[in-house]
N, C-alpha and C positions, 0 to 999 in steps of 0.2 A: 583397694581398688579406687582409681580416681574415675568421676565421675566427670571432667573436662578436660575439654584439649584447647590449648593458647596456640592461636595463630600468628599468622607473623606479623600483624597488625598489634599484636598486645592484648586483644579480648581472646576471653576465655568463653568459648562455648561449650555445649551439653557434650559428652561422645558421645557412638554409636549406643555402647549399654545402656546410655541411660535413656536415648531417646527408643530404645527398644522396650525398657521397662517402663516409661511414661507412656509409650503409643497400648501395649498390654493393660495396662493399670487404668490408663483411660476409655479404653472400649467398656472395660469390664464395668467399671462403675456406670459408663450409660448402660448399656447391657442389664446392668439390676435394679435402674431406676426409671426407664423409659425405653431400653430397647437399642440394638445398636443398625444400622441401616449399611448395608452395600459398602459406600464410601470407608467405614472401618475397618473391610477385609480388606477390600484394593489399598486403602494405605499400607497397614501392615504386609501386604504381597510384593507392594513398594519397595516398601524399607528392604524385607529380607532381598528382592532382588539386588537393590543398591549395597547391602551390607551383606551380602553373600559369601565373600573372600576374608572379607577383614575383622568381623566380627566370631569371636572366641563364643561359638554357641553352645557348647559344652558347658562353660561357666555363666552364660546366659541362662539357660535351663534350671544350673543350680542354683543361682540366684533368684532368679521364678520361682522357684520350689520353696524357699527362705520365705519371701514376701506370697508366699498363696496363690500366687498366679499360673502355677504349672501349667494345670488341666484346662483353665483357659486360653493357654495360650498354646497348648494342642488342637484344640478346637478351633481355634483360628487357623493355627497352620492348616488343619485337615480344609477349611472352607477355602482358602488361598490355596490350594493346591491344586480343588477340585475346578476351582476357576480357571488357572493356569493350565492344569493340563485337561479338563473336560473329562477326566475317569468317572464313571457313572460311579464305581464301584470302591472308591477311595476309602469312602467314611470307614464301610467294611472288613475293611483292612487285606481284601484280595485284591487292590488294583495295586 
C-alpha cells in the first residue's frame, strides 16, 4: 500500500490513507495525554465528508485495526455523526 500520491508538479504528498490514519492516530494520542477538544471531531467529520467516495474504508478499518486504532476511531465516527446528523440516539446504536 503506498502511502503518496505525485502530483503533476513532481511532489509527493500524503494519500487519503494516510492522512486518515495520521488525523486517528493524532486525536488519539492528545486524547490520552491531554484530552481532545471539538476541533478533532469536525476535522475528522471533514476529512470523511471530503474522502467519502474515494477512500477504500473497508481496508482503512483494517488498517486501524493492525495499528490499534479500530475502536478509536468508531468513536470518532459515532461523535462525527452525532454532529452531522443531530440523532440523540446514535451512540445507542438505535438511531
Amino acid at each position: 500500500m503506498s502511502f503518496s500520491e505525485e502530483r503533476k508538479s513532481g511532489i509527493e504528498i500524503p494519500c487519503a490513507m494516510f492522512n486518515a490514519l495520521f488525523l486517528t492516530e493524532h486525536a488519539k494520542n492528545h486524547f490520552l495525554r491531554e484530552g481532545i477538544s471539538l476541533r478533532h471531531i469536525c476535522d475528522w467529520m471533514m476529512f470523511r465528508l471530503k474522502y467519502a467516495e474515494c477512500l477504500n474504508w473497508s481496508i482503512f478499518e483494517n488498517t486501524a485495526k493492525e495499528f490499534g486504532l479500530l475502536r478509536f476511531v468508531q468513536s470518532m465516527n459515532h461523535l462525527a455523526d452525532y454532529i452531522m446528523y443531530g440523532e440523540e440516539n446514535i451512540l445507542d446504536g438505535k438511531g
